[in-house]
N, CA and C atoms as an extended XYZ file, in Angstrom:
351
Properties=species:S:1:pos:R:3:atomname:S:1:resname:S:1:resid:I:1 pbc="F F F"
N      -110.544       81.181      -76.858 N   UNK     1
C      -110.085       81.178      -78.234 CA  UNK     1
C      -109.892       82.622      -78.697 C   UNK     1
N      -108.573       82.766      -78.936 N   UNK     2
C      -108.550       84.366      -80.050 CA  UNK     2
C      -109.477       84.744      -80.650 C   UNK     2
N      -109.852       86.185      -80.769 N   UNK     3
C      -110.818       86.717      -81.653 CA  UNK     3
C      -110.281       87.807      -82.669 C   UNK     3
N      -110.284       87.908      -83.814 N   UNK     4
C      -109.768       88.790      -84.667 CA  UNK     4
C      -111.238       89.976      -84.870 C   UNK     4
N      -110.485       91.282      -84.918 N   UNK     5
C      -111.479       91.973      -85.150 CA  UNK     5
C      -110.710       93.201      -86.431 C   UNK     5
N      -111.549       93.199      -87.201 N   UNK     6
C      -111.253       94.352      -88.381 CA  UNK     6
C      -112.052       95.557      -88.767 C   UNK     6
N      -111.318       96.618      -88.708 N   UNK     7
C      -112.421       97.565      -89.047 CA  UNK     7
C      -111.930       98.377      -90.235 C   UNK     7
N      -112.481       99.247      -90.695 N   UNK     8
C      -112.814       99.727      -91.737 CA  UNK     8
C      -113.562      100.793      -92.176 C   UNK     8
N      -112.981      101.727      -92.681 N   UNK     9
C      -113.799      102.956      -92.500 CA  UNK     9
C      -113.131      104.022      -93.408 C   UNK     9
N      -114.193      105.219      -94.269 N   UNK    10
C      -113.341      106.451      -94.896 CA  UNK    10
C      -112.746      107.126      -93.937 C   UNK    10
N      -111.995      107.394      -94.104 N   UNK    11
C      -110.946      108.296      -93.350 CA  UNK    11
C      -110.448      109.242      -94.186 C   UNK    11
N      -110.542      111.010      -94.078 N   UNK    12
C      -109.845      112.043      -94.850 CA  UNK    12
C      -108.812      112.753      -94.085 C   UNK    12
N      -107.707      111.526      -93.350 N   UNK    13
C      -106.436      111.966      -92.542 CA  UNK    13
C      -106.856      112.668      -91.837 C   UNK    13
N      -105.536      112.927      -91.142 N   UNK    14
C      -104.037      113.206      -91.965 CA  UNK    14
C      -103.851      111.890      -91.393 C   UNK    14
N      -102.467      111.402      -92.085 N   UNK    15
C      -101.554      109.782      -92.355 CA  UNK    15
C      -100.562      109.862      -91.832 C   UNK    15
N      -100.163      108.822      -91.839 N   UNK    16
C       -98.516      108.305      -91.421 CA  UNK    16
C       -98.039      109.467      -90.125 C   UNK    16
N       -96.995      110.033      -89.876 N   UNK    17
C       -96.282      110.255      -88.893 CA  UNK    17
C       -97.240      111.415      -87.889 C   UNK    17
N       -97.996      112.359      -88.819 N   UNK    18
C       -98.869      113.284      -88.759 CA  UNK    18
C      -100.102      112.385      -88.051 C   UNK    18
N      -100.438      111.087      -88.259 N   UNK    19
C      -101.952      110.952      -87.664 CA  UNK    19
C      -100.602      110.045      -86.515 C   UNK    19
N      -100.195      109.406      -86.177 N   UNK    20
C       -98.950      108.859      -85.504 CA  UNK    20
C       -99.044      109.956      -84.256 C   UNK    20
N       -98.389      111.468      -84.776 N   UNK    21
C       -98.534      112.075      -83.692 CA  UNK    21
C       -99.840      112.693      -82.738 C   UNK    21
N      -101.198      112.562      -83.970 N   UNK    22
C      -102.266      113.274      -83.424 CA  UNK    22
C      -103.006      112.023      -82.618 C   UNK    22
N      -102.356      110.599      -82.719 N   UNK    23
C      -103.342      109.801      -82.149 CA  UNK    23
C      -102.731      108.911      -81.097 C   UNK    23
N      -101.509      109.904      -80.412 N   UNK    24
C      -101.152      109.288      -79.051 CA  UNK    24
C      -101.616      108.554      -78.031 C   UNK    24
N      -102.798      109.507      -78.084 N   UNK    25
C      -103.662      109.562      -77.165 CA  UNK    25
C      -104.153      108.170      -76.965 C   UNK    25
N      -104.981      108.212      -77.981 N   UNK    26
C      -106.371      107.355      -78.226 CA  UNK    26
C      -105.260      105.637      -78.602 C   UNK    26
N      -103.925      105.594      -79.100 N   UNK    27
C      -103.484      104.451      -78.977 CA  UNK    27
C      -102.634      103.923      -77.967 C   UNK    27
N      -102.646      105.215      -76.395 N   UNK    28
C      -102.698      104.411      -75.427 CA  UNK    28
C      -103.553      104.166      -74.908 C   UNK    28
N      -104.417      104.843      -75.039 N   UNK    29
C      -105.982      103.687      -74.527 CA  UNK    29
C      -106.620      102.544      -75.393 C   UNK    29
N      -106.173      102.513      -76.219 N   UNK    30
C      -105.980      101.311      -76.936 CA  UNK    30
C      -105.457      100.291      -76.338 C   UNK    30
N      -104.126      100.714      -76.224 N   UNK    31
C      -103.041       99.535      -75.495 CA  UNK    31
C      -103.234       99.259      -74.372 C   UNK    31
N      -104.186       99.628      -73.819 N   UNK    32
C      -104.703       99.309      -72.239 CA  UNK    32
C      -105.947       98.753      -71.948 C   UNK    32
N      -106.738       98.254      -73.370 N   UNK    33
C      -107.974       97.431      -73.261 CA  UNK    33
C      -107.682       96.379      -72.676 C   UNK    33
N      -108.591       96.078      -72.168 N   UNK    34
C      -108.664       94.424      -71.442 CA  UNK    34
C      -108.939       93.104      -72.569 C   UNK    34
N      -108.131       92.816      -72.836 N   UNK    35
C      -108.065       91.141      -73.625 CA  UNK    35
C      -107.164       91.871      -74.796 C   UNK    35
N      -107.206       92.885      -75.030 N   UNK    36
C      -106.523       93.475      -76.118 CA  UNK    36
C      -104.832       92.610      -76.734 C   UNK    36
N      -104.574       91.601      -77.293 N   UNK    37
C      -103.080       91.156      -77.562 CA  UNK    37
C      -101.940       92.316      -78.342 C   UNK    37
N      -102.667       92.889      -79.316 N   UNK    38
C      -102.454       93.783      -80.604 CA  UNK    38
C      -103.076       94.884      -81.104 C   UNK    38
N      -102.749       95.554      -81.690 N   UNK    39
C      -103.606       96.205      -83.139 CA  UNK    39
C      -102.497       96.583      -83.952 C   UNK    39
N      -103.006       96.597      -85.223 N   UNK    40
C      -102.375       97.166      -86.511 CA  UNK    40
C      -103.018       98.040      -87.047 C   UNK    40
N      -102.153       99.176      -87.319 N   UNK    41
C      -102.925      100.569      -87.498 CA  UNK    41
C      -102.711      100.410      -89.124 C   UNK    41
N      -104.269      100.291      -89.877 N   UNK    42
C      -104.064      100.457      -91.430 CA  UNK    42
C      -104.567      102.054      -91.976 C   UNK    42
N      -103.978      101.992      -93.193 N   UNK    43
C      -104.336      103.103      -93.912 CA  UNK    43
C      -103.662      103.402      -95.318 C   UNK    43
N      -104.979      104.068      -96.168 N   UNK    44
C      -104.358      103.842      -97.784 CA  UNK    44
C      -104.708      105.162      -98.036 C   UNK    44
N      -103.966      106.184      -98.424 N   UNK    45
C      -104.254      107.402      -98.658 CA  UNK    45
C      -104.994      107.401      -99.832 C   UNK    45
N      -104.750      106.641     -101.144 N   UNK    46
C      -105.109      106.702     -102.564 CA  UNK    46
C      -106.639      106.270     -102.281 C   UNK    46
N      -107.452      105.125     -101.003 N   UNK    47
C      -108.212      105.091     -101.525 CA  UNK    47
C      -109.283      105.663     -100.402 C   UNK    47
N      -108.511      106.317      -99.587 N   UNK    48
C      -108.992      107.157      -98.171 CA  UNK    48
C      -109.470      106.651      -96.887 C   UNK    48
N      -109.268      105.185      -96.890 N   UNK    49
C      -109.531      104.382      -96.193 CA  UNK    49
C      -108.294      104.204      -94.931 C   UNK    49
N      -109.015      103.627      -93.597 N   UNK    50
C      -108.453      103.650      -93.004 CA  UNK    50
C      -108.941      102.663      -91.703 C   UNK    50
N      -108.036      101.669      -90.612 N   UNK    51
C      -108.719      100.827      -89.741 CA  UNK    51
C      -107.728      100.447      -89.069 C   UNK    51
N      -108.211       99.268      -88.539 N   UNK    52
C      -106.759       98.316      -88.205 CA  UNK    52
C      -107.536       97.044      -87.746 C   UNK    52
N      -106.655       96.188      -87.359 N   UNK    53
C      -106.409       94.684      -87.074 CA  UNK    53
C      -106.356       94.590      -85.549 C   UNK    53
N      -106.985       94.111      -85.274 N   UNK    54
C      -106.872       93.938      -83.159 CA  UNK    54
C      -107.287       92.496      -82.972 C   UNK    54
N      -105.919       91.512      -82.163 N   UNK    55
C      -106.635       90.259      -81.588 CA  UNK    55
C      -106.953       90.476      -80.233 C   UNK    55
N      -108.017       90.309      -79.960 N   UNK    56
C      -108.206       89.983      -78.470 CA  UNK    56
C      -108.168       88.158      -78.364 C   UNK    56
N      -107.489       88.132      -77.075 N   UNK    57
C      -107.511       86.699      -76.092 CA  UNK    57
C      -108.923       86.236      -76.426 C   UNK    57
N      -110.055       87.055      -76.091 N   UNK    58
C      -111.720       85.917      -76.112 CA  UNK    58
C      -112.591       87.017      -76.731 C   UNK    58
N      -114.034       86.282      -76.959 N   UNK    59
C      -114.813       86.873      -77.568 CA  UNK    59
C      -114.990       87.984      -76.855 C   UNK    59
N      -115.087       87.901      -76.028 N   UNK    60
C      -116.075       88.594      -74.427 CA  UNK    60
C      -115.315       89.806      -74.934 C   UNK    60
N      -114.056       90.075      -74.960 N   UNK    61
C      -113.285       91.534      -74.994 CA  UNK    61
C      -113.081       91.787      -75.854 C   UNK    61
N      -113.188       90.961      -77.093 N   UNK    62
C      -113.430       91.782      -78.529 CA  UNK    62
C      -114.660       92.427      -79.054 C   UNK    62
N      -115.842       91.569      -78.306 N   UNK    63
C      -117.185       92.254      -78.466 CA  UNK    63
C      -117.603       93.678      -77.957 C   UNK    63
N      -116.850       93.561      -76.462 N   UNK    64
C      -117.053       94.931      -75.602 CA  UNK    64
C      -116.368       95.439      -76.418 C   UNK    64
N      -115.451       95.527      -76.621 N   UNK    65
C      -113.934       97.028      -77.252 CA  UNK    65
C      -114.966       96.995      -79.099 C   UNK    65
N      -115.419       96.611      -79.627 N   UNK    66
C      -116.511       96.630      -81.063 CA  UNK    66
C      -117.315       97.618      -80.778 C   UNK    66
N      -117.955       97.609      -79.179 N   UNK    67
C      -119.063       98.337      -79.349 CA  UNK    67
C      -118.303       99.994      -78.954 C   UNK    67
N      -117.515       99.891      -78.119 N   UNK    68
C      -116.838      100.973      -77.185 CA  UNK    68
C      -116.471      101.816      -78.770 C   UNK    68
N      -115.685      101.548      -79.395 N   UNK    69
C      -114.929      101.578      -80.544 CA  UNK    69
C      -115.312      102.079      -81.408 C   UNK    69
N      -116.807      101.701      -82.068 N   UNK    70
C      -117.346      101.728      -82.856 CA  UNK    70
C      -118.394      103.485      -82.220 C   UNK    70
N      -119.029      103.401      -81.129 N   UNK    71
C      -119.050      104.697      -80.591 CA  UNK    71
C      -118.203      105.407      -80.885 C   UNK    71
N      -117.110      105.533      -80.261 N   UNK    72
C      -116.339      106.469      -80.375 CA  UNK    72
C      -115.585      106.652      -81.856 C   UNK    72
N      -115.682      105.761      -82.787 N   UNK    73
C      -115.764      106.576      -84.405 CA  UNK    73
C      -116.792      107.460      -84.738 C   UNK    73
N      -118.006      107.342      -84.276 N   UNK    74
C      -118.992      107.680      -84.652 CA  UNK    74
C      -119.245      109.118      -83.873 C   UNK    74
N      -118.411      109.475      -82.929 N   UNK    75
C      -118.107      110.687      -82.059 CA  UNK    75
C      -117.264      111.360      -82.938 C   UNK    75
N      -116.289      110.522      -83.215 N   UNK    76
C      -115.421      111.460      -84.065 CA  UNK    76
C      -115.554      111.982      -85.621 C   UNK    76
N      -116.925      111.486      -85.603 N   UNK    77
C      -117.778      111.804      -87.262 CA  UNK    77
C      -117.168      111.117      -88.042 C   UNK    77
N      -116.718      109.914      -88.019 N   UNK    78
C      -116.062      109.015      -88.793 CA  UNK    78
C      -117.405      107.840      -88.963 C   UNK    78
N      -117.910      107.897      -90.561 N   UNK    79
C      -119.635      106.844      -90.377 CA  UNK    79
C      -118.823      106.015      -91.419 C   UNK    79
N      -119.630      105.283      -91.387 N   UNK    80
C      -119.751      104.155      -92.539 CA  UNK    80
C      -118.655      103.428      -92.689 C   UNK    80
N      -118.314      102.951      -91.107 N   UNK    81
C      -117.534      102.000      -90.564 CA  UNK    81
C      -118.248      100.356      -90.485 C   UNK    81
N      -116.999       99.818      -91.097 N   UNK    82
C      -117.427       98.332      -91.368 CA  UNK    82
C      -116.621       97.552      -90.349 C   UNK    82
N      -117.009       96.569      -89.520 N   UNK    83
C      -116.422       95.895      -88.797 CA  UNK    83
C      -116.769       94.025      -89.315 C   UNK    83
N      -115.725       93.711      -89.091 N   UNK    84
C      -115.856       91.998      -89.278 CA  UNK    84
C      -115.036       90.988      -88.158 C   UNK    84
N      -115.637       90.413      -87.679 N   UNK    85
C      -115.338       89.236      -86.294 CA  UNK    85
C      -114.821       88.198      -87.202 C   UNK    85
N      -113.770       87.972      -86.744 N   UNK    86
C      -113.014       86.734      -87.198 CA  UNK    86
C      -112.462       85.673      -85.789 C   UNK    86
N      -112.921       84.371      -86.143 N   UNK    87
C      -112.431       83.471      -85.200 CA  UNK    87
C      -110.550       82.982      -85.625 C   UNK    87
N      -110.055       82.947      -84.447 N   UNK    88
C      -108.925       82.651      -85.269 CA  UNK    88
C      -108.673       81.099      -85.120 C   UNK    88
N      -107.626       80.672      -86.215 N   UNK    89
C      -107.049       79.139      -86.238 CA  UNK    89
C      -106.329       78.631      -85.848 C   UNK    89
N      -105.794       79.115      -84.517 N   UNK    90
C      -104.011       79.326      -83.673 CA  UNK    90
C      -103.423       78.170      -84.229 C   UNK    90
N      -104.457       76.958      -84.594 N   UNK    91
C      -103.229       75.979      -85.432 CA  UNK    91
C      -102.256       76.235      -86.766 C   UNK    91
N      -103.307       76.689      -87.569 N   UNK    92
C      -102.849       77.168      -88.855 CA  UNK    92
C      -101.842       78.526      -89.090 C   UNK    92
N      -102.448       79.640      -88.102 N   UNK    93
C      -101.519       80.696      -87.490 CA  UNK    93
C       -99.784       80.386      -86.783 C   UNK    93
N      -100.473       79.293      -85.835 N   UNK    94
C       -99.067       79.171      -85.367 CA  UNK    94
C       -97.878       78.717      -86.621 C   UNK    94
N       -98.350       78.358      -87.737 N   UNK    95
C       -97.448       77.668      -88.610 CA  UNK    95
C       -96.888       78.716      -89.959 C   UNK    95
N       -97.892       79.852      -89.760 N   UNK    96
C       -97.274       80.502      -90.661 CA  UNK    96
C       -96.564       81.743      -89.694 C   UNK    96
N       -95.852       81.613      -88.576 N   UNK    97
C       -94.894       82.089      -87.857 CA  UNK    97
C       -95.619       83.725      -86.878 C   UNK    97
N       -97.097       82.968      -86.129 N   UNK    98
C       -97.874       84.123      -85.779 CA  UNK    98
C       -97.516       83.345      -84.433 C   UNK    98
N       -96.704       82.642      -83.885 N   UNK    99
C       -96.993       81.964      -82.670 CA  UNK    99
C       -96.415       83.374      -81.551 C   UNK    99
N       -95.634       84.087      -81.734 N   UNK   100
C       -95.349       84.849      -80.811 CA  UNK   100
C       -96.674       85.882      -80.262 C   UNK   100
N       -97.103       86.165      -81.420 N   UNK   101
C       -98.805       87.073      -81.243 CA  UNK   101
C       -99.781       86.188      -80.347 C   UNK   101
N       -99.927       85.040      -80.704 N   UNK   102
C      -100.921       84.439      -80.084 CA  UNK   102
C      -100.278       84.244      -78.778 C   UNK   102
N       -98.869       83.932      -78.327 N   UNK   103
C       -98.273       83.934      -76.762 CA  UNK   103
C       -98.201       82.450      -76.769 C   UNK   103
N       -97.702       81.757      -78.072 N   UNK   104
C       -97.405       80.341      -77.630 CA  UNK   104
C       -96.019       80.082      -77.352 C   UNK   104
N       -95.801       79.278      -76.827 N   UNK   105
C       -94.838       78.540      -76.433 CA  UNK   105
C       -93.703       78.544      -77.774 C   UNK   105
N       -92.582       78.564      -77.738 N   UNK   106
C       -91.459       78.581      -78.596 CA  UNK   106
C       -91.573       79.546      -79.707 C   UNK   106
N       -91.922       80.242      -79.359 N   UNK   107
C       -91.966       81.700      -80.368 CA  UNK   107
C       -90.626       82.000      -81.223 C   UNK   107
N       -89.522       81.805      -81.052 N   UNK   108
C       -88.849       82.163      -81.603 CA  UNK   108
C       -88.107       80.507      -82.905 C   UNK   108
N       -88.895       79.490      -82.345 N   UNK   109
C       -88.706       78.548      -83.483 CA  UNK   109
C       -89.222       78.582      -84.511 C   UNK   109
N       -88.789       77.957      -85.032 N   UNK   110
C       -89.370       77.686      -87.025 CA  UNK   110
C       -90.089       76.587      -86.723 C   UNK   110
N       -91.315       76.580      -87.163 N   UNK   111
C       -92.024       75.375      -87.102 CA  UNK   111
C       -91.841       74.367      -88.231 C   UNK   111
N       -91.911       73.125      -88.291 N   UNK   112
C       -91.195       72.177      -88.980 CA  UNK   112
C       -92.776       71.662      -89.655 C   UNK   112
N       -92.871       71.709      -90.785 N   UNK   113
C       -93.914       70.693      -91.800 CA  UNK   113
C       -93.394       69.379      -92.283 C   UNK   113
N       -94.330       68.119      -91.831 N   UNK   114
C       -93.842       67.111      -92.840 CA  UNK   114
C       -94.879       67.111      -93.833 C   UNK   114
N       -94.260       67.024      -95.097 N   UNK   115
C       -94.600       66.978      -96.205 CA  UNK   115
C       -94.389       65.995      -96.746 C   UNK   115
N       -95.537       65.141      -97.487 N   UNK   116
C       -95.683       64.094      -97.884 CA  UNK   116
C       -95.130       63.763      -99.860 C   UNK   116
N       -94.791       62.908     -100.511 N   UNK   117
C       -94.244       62.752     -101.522 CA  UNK   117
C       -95.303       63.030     -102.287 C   UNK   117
C-alpha cells in the first residue's frame, strides 16, 4: 500500500531557482531512493517554511528514507522539522485524477462517477 510522507520545517533559503540550483545534488539522490514514486518540493518564503510531499510504494521505504532524511536535515542545521505518515486511499486518489502517480492502469482516462438523483 502507498505511503505518503510530509515534512516540514523553517527554512531561511534561498528559494525557487536559486535553492533549484543549490540542491541538484541532494534531489538526485532523492530520485534514486528505493520505493521512492515522487516528491514535491514545497516552500513559502512569507512564512519561511519549507518541505515536500514524497509517496513511497510501501511502508518499509518510507520509514527508512524518514529516518535517513530526517538525519540529514538535522546535519544541515535545519531543527524543528515536523514529519507526518500518511496512508494513502488509491481508491479515492485514483478518482480525483492521481492514478498516473500511483502507476495504475489507464492513467490517461477520466474516471467516470455514477451519481445518484
Amino acid at each position: 500500500m502507498p505511503v505518503a510522507l510530509l515534512f516540514r520545517f523553517p527554512f531561511p533559503g534561498p528559494w525557487g531557482e536559486e535553492l533549484a540550483q543549490a540542491s541538484q545534488e541532494l534531489a538526485s539522490d532523492i530520485a534514486h531512493e528505493d520505493g521512492l514514486v515522487w516528491k514535491i518540493w514545497l516552500e513559502n518564503r512569507e512564512t519561511g517554511q519549507a518541505g515536500g510531499i514524497y509517496l513511497f510504494e510501501a511502508a518499509a521505504a518510507a520509514n527508512r528514507y524518514r529516518r535517513k532524511h530526517e538525519q540529514r536535515l538535522g546535519a544541515m542545521g535545519l531543527g524543528e522539522v515536523k514529519v507526518d505518515v500518511f496512508s494513502v486511499n488509491t481508491g479515492l486518489s485514483v478518482l480525483t485524477m492521481a492514478r498516473a502517480a500511483l502507476g495504475q492502469p489507464g492513467a490517461l482516462e477520466t474516471p467516470s462517477i455514477a451519481m445518484s438523483p
